[in-house]
PAMAR-454521 format. One line per 8 residues: their letters; for each residue x, y, z of N, C-alpha, C, CB. Coordinates in steps of 0.2 Angstrom, whole numbers, m for minus. Glycine has a CB too. Example, Ala and Ser with C-alpha at 12.3 -4.5 7.8 and 13.67 -1.06 7.14 Angstrom:
2
as	66/m28/39/62/m22/39/66/m16/39/57/m22/45 | 64/m11/35/68/m5/36/64/0/39/70/m3/29
//
This chain:
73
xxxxxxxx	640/1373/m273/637/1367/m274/633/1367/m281/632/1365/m268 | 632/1360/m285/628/1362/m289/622/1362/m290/629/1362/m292 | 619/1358/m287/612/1356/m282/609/1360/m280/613/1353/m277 | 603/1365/m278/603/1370/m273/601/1365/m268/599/1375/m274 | 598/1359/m268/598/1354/m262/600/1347/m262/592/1353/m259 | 605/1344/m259/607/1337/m260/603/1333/m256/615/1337/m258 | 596/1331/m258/596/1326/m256/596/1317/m256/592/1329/m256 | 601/1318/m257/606/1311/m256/613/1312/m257/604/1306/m262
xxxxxxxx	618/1307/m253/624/1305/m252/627/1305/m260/624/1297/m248 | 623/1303/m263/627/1303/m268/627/1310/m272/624/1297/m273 | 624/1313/m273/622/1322/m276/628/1325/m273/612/1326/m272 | 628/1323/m265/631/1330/m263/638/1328/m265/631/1332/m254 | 639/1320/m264/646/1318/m267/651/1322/m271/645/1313/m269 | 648/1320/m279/647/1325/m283/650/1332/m284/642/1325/m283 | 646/1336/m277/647/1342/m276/655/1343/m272/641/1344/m272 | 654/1338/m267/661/1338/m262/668/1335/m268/660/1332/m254
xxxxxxxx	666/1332/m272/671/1327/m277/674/1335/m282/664/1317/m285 | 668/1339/m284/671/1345/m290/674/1349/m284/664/1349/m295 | 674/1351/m279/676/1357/m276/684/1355/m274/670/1358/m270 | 684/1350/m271/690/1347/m267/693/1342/m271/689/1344/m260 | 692/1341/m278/695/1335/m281/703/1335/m282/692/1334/m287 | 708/1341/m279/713/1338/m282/715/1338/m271/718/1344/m290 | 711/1339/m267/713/1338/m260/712/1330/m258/709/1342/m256 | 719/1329/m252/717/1321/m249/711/1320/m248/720/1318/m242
xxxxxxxx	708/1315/m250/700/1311/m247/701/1306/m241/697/1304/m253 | 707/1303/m243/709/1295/m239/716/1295/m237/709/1288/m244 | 716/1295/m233/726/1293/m231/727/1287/m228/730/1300/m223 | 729/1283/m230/727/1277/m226/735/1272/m225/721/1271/m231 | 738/1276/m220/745/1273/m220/751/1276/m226/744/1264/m222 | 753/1273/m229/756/1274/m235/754/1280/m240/756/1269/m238 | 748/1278/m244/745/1280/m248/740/1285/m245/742/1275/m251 | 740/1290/m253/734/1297/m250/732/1294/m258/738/1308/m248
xxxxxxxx	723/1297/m256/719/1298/m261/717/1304/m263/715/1294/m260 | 717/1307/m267/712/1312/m267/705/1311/m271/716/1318/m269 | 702/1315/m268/693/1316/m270/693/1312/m276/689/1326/m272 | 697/1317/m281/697/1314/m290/696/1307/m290/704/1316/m293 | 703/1303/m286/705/1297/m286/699/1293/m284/711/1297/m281 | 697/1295/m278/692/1291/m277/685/1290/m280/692/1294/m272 | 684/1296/m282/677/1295/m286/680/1292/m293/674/1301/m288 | 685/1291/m296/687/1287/m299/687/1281/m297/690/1289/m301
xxxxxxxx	689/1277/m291/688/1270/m291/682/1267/m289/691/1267/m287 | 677/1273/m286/670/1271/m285/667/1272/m290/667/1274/m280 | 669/1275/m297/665/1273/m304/667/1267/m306/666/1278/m309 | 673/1266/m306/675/1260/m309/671/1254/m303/686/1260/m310 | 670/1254/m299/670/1249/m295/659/1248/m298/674/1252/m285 | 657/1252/m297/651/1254/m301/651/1250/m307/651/1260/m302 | 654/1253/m312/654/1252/m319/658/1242/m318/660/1260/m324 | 660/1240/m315/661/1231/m313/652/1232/m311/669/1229/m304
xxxxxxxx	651/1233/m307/643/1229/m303/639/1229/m309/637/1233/m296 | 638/1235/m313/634/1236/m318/635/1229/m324/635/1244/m321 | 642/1229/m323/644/1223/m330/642/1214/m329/654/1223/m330 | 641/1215/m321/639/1208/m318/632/1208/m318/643/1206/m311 | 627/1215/m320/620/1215/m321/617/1213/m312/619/1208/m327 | 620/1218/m309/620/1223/m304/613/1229/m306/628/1227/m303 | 607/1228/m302/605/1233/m304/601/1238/m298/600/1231/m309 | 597/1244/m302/597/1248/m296/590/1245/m292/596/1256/m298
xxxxxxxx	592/1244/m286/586/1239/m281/590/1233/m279/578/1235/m285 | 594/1230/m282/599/1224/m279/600/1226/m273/606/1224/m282 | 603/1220/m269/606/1219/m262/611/1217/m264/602/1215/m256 | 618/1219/m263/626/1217/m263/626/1218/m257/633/1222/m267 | 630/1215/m254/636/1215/m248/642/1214/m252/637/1208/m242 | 647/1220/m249/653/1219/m251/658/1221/m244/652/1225/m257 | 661/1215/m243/665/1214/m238/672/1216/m239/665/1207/m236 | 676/1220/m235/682/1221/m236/687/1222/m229/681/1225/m240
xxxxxxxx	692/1226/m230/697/1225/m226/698/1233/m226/703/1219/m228 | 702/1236/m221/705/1243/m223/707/1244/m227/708/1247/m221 | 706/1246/m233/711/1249/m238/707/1253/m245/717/1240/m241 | 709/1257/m246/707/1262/m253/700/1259/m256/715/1261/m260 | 702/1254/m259/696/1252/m262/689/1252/m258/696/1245/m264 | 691/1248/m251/685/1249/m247/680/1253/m246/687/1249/m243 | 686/1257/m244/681/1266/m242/677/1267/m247/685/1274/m239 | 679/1267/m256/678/1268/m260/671/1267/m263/682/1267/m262
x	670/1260/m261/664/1255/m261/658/1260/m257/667/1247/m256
//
């Protein structure tokens, strides 16, 4: 880890995303994700809210259905 304490979901993320990035994250039917993959759509999905002037303290809901993106969210 590279943290000596993760105190937050997102820190340890981070930590779990470098260690296991090239391992499945997500298997969802068809498709496998791995770590890599995923923290790549949860940046990109990030870097969209930041562009719509999304900031830190906002309240989103973000409604979805099973699938890749979701969990990513």
């Amino acid at each position: 880890m590279n943290t000596k304490y993760a105190y937050n979901l997102g820190l340890l993320w981070f930590d779990v995303q470098d260690i296991y990035s090239d391992r499945v994250a997500i298997h969802s039917g068809v498709q496998k994700q791995t770590y890599k993959q995923v923290n790549a759509i949860a940046t990109n999905l990030a870097k969209k809210l930041i562009d719509l002037g999304v900031a830190s303290g906002d309240v989103i809901l973000i409604a979805h259905e099973k699938d890749t993106i979701s969990y990513c969210a």
